[in-house]
Phi, psi and omega in degrees: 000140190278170177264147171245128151349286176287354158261027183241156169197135181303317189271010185214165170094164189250154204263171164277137163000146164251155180033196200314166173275110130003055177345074178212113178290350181262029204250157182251140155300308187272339163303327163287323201283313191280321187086188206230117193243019204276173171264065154229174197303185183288295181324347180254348186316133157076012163280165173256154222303303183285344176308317205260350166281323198279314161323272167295000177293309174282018203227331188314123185298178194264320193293150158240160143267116158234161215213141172265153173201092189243342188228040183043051182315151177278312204267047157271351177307314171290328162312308180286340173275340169285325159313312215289273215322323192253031157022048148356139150303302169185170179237140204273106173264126196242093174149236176287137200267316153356152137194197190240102185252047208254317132327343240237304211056042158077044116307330172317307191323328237233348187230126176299120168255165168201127192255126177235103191313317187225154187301307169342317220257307175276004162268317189306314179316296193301325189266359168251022151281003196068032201250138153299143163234140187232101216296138173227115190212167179243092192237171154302124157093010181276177188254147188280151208285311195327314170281325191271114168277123182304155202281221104255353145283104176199150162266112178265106160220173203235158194255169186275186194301128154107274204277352163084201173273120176335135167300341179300329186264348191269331174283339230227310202297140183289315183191144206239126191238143190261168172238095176006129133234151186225022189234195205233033156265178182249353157196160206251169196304105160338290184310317168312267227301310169326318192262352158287322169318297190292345201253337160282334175299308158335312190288317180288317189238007186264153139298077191313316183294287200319332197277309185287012187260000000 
């Protein structure tokens, strides 16, 4: 795998290999020879790309993210970066195929995306995977997330900035969950709601010690 520029940064990462080269087939030549400057944990320096994909594959949670993008949302980028951290199944671009992956920080390599033209085409996806899907929007008649146990299997989605979730995913949806607010905007940044949604999930069904180790 070649080194990329844009997966580099100056201030993190390890240098090249010191002494002898590791006997490890998941290991890049040239990342040992040049060093590994990409934005992943310590456990992966010096892997190669599909080695560390392959890796979170066996390790991935049950939950998707799916996300509307009818208006070239900015968050979707923060959302897929926040799926990677809470290690996703995967995540849904439900719309425009487009996005903005500038949010993202080169989490995209690393996290399965899959594009759905219509909220239809991921409720058909959802129901012949057997997955519920459940809407996190602060709308009239939503439930509170706080209260509600999450499935541990499920599709979780969220609608884009400003305009929320579509009525088409709210018909579709098993249950649509609002997230506490107590101040006096009436709803807070997609990509948050994303990471509150996702982080509740965790609490229920993650292995809080794997995530700290």
């Amino acid at each position: 795998m070649r080194v990329d520029d844009a997966d580099q940064a100056p201030t993190h990462g390890l240098g090249p290999w010191e002494g002898p080269w590791p006997e490890d087939e998941r290991l890049d030549p040239e990342l040992l020879e040049h060093g590994d400057r990409r934005n992943v944990v310590d456990r992966y320096r010096y892997w190669r790309h599909d080695a560390i994909v392959a890796d979170l594959d066996a390790r991935r949670h049950p939950f998707h993210v799916a996300i509307e993008n009818w208006q070239h949302d900015l968050n979707i980028g923060s959302v897929v970066r926040t799926a990677n951290a809470f290690l996703a199944r995967e995540v849904h671009i439900v719309g425009n195929r487009r996005w903005n992956r500038r949010g993202a920080m080169v989490t995209d390599r690393y996290q399965h995306i899959r594009h759905h033209p219509t909220v239809e085409d991921l409720a058909a996806w959802a129901v012949a995977e057997g997955l519920p899907v459940i809407g996190i929007d602060n709308l009239p008649g939503s439930v509170p997330l706080e209260t509600y146990a999450l499935p541990r299997a499920c599709v979780l989605v969220f609608g884009q900035e400003s305009v929320g979730l579509s009525d088409a995913v709210r018909e579709v949806a098993e249950a649509t969950l609002a997230i506490a607010q107590y101040g006096s905007t009436r709803s807070i940044n997609a990509g948050a709601a994303a990471a509150i949604a996702m982080h509740s999930w965790v609490r229920l069904h993650g292995d809080v010690e794997a995530g700290h180790a």
